[in-house]
Every structure is written in C-alpha cells, then in structure tokens.
N, C-alpha and C positions, 0 to 999 in steps of 0.2 A: 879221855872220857869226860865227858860235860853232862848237866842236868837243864833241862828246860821242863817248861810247864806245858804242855802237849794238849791236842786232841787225839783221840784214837786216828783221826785221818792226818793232822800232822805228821804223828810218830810215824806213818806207814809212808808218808811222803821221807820224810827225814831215812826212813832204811832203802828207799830207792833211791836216794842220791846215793849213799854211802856202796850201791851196790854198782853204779856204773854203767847205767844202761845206755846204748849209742842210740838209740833210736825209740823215742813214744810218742805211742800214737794215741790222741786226747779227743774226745767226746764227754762236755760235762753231762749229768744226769741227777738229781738230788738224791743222797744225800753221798753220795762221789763227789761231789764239784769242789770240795775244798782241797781233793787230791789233786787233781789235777792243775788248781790254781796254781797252789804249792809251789808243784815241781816248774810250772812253767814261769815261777819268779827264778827259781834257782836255778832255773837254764838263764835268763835275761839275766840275772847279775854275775854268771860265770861260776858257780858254785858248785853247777852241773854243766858238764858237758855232752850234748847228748842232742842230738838233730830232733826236733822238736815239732810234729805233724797233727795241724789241728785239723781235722776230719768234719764230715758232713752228717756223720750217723755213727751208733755202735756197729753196726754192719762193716762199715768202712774202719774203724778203727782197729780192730780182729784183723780184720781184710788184711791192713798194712802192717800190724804187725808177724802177720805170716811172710808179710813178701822178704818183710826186713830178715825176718829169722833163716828164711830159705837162702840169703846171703850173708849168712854170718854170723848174723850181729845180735848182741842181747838187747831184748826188747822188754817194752814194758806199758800196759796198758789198765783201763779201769772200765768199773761199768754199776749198776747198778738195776735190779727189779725187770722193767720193760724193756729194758737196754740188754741186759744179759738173755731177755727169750728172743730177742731182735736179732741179734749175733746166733742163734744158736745152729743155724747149719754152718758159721763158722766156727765152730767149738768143734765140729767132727773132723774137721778141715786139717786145725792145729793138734789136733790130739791124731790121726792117723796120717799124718807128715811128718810127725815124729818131730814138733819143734817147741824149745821148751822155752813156752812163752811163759812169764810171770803175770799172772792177771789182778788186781784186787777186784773183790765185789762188796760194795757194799747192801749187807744184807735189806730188801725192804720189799712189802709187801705186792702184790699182783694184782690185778684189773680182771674185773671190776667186782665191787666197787673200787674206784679208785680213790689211793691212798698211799701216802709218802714214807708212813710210820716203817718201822723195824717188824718184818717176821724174815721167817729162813726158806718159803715157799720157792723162791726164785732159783736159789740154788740147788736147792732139795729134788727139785723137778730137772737137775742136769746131771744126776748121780751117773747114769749112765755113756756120758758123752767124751769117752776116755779122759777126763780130767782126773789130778791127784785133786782132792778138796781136803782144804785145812780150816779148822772153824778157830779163831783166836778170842780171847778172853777179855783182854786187857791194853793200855796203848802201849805198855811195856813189850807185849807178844806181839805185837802188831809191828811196831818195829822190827823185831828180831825175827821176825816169819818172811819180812820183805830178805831180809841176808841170807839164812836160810832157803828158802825157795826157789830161790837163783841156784843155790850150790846143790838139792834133789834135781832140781828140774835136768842140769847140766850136766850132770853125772850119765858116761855114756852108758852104763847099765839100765839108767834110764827113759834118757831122755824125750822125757811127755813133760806138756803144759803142768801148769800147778794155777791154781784158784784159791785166793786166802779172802778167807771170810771176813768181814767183822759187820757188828749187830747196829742196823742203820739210828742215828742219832743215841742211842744210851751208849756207843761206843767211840761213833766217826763223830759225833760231837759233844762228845762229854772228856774236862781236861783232868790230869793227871802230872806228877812226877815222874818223868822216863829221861832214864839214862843215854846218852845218846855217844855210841861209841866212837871211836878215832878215826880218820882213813887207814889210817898207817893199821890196826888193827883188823879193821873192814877187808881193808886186800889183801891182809896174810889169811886171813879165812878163807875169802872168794876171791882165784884169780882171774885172772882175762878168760872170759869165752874165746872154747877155741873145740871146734868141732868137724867132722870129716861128712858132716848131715846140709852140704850147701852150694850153690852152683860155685862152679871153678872154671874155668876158661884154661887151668894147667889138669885138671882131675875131672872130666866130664861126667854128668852122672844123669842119668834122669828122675824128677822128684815128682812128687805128686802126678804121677800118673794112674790108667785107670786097668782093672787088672779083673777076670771074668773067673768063673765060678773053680776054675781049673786052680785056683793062686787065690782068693780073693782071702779064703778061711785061714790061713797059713798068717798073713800080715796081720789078722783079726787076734790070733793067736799071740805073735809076736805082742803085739800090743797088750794083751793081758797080763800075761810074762813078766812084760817089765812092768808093772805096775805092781804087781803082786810081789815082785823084788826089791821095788821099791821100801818095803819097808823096811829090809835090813840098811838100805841107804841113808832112810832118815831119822835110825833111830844112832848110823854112824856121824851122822850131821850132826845132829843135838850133843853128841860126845864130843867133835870136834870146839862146837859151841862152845860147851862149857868150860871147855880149858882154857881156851884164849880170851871168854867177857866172863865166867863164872858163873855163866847162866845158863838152867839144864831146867829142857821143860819134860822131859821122861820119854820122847817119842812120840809113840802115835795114842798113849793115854796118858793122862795123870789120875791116881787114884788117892783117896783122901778116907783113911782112919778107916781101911777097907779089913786088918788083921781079920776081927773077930764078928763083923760086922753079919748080923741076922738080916736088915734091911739097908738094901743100896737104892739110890738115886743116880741114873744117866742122863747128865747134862752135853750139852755144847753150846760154846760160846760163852755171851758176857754174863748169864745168869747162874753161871758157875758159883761166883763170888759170894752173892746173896746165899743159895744153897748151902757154900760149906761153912758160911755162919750159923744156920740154922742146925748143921750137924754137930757143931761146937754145941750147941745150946743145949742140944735133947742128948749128947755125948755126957753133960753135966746132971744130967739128969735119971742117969745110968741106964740110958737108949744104947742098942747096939746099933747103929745106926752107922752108913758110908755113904760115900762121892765117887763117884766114877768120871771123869769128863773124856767125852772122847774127844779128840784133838783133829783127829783125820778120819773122813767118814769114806775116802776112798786113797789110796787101799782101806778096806775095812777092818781095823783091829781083832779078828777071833781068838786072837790064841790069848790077848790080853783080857777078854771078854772071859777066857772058858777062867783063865787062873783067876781073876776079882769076883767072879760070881759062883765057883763052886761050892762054895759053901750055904751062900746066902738061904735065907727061906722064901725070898720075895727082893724082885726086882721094879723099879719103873721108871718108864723112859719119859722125860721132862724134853719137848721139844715146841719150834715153834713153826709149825708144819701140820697138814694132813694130806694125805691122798684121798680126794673125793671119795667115797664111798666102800671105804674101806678101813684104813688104820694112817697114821703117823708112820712117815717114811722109814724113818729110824728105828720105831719099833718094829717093823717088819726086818728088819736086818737082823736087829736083835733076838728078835725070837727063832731067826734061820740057825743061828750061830748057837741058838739053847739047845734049840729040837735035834740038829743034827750030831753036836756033840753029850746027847744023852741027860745033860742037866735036870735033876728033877726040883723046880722053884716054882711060885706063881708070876704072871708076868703083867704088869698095868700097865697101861697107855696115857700118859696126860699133854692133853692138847691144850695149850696156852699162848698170850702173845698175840695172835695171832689180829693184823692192824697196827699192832702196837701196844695193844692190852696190857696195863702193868701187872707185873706177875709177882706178889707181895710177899711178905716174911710169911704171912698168917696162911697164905695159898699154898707153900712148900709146908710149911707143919704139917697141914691139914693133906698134903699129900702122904708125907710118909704115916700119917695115922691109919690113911687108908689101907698102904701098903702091909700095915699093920694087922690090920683087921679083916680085911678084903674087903670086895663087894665086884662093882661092875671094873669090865677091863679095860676100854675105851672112856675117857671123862674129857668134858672140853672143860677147863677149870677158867672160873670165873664165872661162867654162863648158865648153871643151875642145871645144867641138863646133863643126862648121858647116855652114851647109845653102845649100845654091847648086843652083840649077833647070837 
C-alpha cells in the first residue's frame, strides 16, 4: 500500500488499473476527461494492460463496451452529464444483456441552460435503466468502489452493470490523501473475469436477442431479482473489503450518531462530509440530531431506511436533483419506503446544488432547524423560495 495526493478522478482511475480491465472504451467529456487521460497514460506506459479504444461518441463507447463484454472480457468505461443521456438507450442494452460493465459518471448538471458544474440530475434521471447506482463521497471511496464494483457487478447472482457516481469538480477535482492499495492485494480481492454470459465458438449461445410478449416479462423479472439480490452481495463485498485493506464503508448506507437521534438528514455523495460536521456541532449542543448517507440508490436500501428512521420524529432529504414538477427523485423513494412500511415522521424535501450552487455550513444548520420546527416540504435551498402542493 502506498499514499498519493489524488483527485477524486485520479483515485478512480488508479482503482481501475488495480482492477484489470482488458478492454476501455474512452469518450472524454468534462468533467470525466481526467479519467480517461489517466488511464490512457497507464496503458502507454504499461502499468495497465488493457486494449485501449478511443471512440467517436458516448453512444459508441457503451456500444463497445457491450461488445467487449459479450466476449468476455471486463470492461471499463466513463461518461459524464450529456454523455450519459446520449448513451442512454445503451444503458438498457447493458443492463438487459446481463453484462457487468463498470461505468464511472461523473456527476454534472443537464442542458439547458448549459452548464459544466456538479448536480446529480444526469444520473437521477437513469434510476430506472437497470443499473446498480453507487453515489461515493470521497476520493478514498472513489478508489475502492472502482474494486469493489467489478467484484458486485461480476458476481454471477448478479451480474448487471454498476454506475459509480462521484460529484462533478468538488469531487473529480478536488485533491486528497488516498491510500492506494497493492496489486498483489487488488487480485486476491478481485480475480480474473470469468463468465459463462459470452459468445463461444466451443458453447454456442444466443445473446441479446429479441423475445415478444410470450417471454419478454420473465427476463424483465429475472432482471429485478438480481438486482434486488444484489444487496446481500454487496453488503458481502464490503465484508470481503474490509478484511483484506481495512476498509468497511457499511454496505448500501452509512449512518452517523443515528442511536437516539429525533432528526435525521439524507445525504448522497460528497456533501455528506460537510453535513456530519454540522451534526458534530448541534450534537455539542445537545441536538438529537443524525446522518443517513445512502450509498446505493439502486438497489434501494428500505430495510436500512425502515431501521435508521424508525424512531425519528422528522426526516429530510438533502439532494441535488428535482423531477420537474413534482419532488426530488430521492425523496420520492424515501417517502415510498416510509408510507409503505407504516412509519409515522414528517418528511422534507431540500433541493440544493443544483448548477453547482455551493450548499454551505449555514444552509444545512438551517436545514435541520427546519426539520425542527416544520414548515413547507419541498424547499429549493439557496433560492428564497418554496413550493409545496
């Protein structure tokens, strides 16, 4: 194990070397492009070996990395914002082929207006598209989600794509201290892809083909199944993890000073960090106050959701997203996972971030004050305004 000074996109290039991929397929796109420089130094100077295809489009990139996967081989791709809606009839493609492509996105916001900054819009809007999705925090996780999501994705209980988030520029370029583990440890974690999901000239099979209304609900199925299974696999991942680097990020949440806590906050991503300072703070203050981050918004955490919030008197979800005319992606999830399991809490909505908008110490106080006190349930924070139905 070694230390370097990282960028969130570094550290996530550094865990795709460590993870082996034969074949990436590269489309730069800001603020992705440092990922893919990266890797494609570490292929030229032999540090990675891994056939190295620079592409015309995000279309194409997706594209090649299905074909590679359909013969084999672990792949690895990137994308970012317009790039990830540009692909997105290839995200049905990968996720109903059943091939467990590793993608990074880096999070940024959507057209128009057009704009480079960091929201979670781009992602948010593919919840549906049989992906696993992982939002990461830090360039510490950012690293260890590229090791990790090779080893869920590849898992044949699995095997679906995985998309690992991180928060475009406060994450893909901002640096840090990250560990950067061994090969020799890297490959006792993660061994060689090796899968029975791929053409064979000795095991003939047919893939991706097209199948009518008789069969169509059956693979749709299939497809849920294992993603919904998925969660005992990568809460066995993270176990695995931590035995072999020490490092255990709890699954598919991490909860923070949640025991007793009267008001919780639901984070994803890098604005976690800020938050559970702020919990520290009003914690000192004899605030019953907590942190929830969720970590993977598909599969969806409910059962982690029903145990951190049954107590609470009041929840709310800190996101940087909205669904037009309506609520905060997130918090519609959350509130499905309250109402159906009985929960009786209040539930806020805070829309933040969004472009880029800095989202400040004094914005989260002043969230969970609200939390505190109520009022309206949708808030765009920052903006003065709010809109509640």
């Amino acid at each position: 194990m070694t230390k370097a000074f990282l960028s969130g996109n570094d550290a996530f290039a550094e865990g795709v070397r460590l993870a082996r991929p034969q074949v990436i397929s590269i489309y730069p796109i800001t603020p992705q492009t440092t990922v893919v420089e990266r890797i494609s130094e570490m292929v030229e100077d032999s540090s990675l070996k891994s056939e190295l295809i620079h592409v015309e489009s995000e279309h194409s990139a997706l594209s090649c990395a299905i074909g590679a996967s359909a013969m084999g081989a672990r792949t690895f791709t990137a994308t970012s914002s317009q790039g990830l809606l540009y692909m997105a009839e290839c995200l049905h493609y990968a996720s109903g082929g059943r091939f467990p492509i590793v993608m990074m996105n880096a999070n940024r916001s959507t057209a128009l207006p057009w704009n480079i900054y960091g929201d979670q819009r781009d992602s948010l809007s593919q919840l549906d598209c049989g992906w696993i999705q992982v939002y990461v925090e830090d360039a510490q996780e950012s690293l260890d989600m590229a090791l990790q999501s090779y080893h869920i994705a590849e898992n044949p209980l699995v095997s679906t794509p995985v998309m690992v988030n991180l928060d475009g520029f406060v994450l893909t370029h901002t640096y840090e201290t990250v560990e950067i583990p061994s090969q020799t440890d890297a490959d006792r974690f993660l061994p060689p892809f090796q899968t029975e999901n791929k053409m064979s000239l000795d095991n003939p099979k047919n893939l991706a083909f097209s199948v009518g209304p008789d069969n169509n609900m059956e693979f749709k199925y299939l497809q849920h199944k294992a993603i919904l299974g998925s969660k005992r696999i990568i809460e066995e991942t993270d176990a695995k993890f931590a035995e072999i680097f020490g490092r255990s990020y709890g699954g598919l949440t991490q909860g923070y000073r949640l025991d007793d806590a009267d008001y919780i906050l639901i984070t994803l991503g890098s604005i976690t960090g800020l938050c559970r300072e702020v919990v520290d703070e009003l914690r000192e203050r004899g605030e019953k106050v907590g942190l929830l981050k969720l970590r993977f918004l598909r599969p969806f955490p409910s059962d982690d959701l029903v145990a951190a919030l049954g107590s609470a008197k009041a929840v709310g979800v800190l996101e940087k997203d909205i669904s037009f005319g309506y609520e905060g992606t997130v918090y519609t999830n959350v509130n499905s996972v309250i109402a159906k399991n009985g929960l009786r809490l209040e539930t806020y909505n805070f829309i933040a971030g969004l472009g880029g908008r800095d989202i400040s110490r004094e914005n989260i106080t002043a969230i969970f004050r609200h939390l505190q006190t109520g009022g309206q349930h949708v808030n765009f924070i920052g903006l003065g305004m709010t809109i509640d139905d």
